[in-house]
N, C-alpha and C positions, 0 to 999 in steps of 0.2 A: 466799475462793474465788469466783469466777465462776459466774455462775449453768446452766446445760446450754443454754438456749438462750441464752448468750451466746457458750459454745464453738461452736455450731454457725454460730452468723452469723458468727465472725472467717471460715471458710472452709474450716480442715482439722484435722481434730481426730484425736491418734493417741490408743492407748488402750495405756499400758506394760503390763510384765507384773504392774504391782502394782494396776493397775485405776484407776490416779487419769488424768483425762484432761486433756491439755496441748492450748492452743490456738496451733497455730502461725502464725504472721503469712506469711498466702498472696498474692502479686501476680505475675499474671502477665506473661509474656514480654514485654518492648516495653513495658514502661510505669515504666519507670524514669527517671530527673531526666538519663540522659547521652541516653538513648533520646527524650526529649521536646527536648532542647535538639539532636539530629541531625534531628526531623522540621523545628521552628523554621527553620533555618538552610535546607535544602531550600526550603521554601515560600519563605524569601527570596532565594534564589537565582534557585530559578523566576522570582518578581516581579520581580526586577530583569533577565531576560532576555526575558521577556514586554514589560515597561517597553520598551526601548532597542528592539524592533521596530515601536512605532508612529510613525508618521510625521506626525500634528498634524490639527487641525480646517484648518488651510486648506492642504494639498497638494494640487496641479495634476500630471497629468503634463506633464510636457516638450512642447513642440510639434513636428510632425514637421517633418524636414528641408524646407527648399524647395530642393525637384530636379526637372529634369524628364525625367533617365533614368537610368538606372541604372549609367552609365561617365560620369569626368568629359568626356572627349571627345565628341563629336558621332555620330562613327564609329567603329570598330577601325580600325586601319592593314592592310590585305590581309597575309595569308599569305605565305612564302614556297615556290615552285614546286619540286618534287621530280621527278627525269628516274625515273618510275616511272608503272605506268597508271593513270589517274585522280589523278597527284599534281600536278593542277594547281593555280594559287594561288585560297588562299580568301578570298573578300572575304564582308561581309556588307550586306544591302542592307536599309533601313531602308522600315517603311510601303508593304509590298507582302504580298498574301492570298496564304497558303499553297494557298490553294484545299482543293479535295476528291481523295481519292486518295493523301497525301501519302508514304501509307507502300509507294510505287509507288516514290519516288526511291530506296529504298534498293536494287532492284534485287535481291530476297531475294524467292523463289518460295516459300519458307517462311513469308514472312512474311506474304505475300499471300495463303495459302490458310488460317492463321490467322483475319486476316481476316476472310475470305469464309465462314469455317463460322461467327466469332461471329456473322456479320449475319444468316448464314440462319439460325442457332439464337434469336437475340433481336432479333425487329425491332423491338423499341422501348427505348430508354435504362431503363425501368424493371424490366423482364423482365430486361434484361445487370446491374443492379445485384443483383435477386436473387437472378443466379445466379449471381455475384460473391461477395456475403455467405452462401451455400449453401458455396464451396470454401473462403472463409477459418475459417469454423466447424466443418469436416471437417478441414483443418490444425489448428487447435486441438485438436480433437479428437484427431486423433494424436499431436501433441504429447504430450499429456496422458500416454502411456505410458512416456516418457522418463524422466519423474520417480516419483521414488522413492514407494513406496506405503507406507503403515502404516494397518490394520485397523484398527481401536479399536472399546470399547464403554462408553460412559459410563454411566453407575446411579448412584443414590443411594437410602440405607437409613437410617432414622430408627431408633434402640433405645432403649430408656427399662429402665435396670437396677434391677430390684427389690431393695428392700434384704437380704431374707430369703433371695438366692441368692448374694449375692454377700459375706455373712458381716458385715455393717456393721449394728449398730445405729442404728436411730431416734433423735430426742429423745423423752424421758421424753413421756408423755401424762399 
């Protein structure tokens, strides 16, 4: 017969109703020979996908196109003219300054008084970007209510079970 401390190192010991104690053979969950031979294959699977993404010590990217605009034509070909106001033919005209004002062509009193409050509200490019990144983080912000909420409260409690409460004998001393 086994000796008491050798019941208790296999890992689970019951105790029958005749009092002789049997040492059962305990392994837990996930470490078994099918369990170990599914991690195996995993890790090689990974490897051999991780493998097939690298691309070598000597890759170059590509060189960029040689273009010098961005249609192969020189020019668009004009528009065709519509008997409607302002449907006249459109052409487009190459290496000429939009100038200052631009958004004066479109003829929109909305859009010019736009405009005219960002400039008086920010007269400088970095004050219009602040307050720029001030309304896109107010958007997000509202955003934020759209989606679905869940509460939580995470804790963790550490208990160390006394042998003398929960009815389990010791080894022998």
């Amino acid at each position: 017969m086994k000796s008491e401390a050798a019941h208790w190192r296999c890992g689970l010991v019951s105790v029958a109703w005749t009092g002789v104690r049997r040492c059962h053979e305990f392994r837990p969950s996930g470490s078994g020979p099918a369990t170990t031979a599914r991690r195996r294959g995993l890790v090689a699977a990974v490897a051999l996908l991780l493998g097939g993404c690298m691309v070598g010590p000597d890759f170059a990217p590509p060189p960029a196109p040689d273009v010098t605009g961005y249609t192969p034509e020189a020019r668009l070909r004009p528009g065709a003219a519509t008997p409607v106001p302002g449907g006249t033919a459109q052409s487009f005209a190459s290496n000429l300054d939009v100038g200052g004002g631009w958004w004066r062509k479109f003829g929109s009193p909305q859009i010019d008084a736009f405009v005219e409050e960002a400039v008086r509200n920010h007269p400088d490019v970095r004050a219009a970007q602040y307050a720029l990144r001030a309304a896109r983080e107010t958007v997000l912000q509202s955003q934020g209510a759209l989606f679905p909420q869940a509460p939580g409260l995470l804790s963790g409690t550490r208990e160390r079970a006394v042998a003398a409460s929960s009815g389990t004998t010791g080894p022998a001393t």
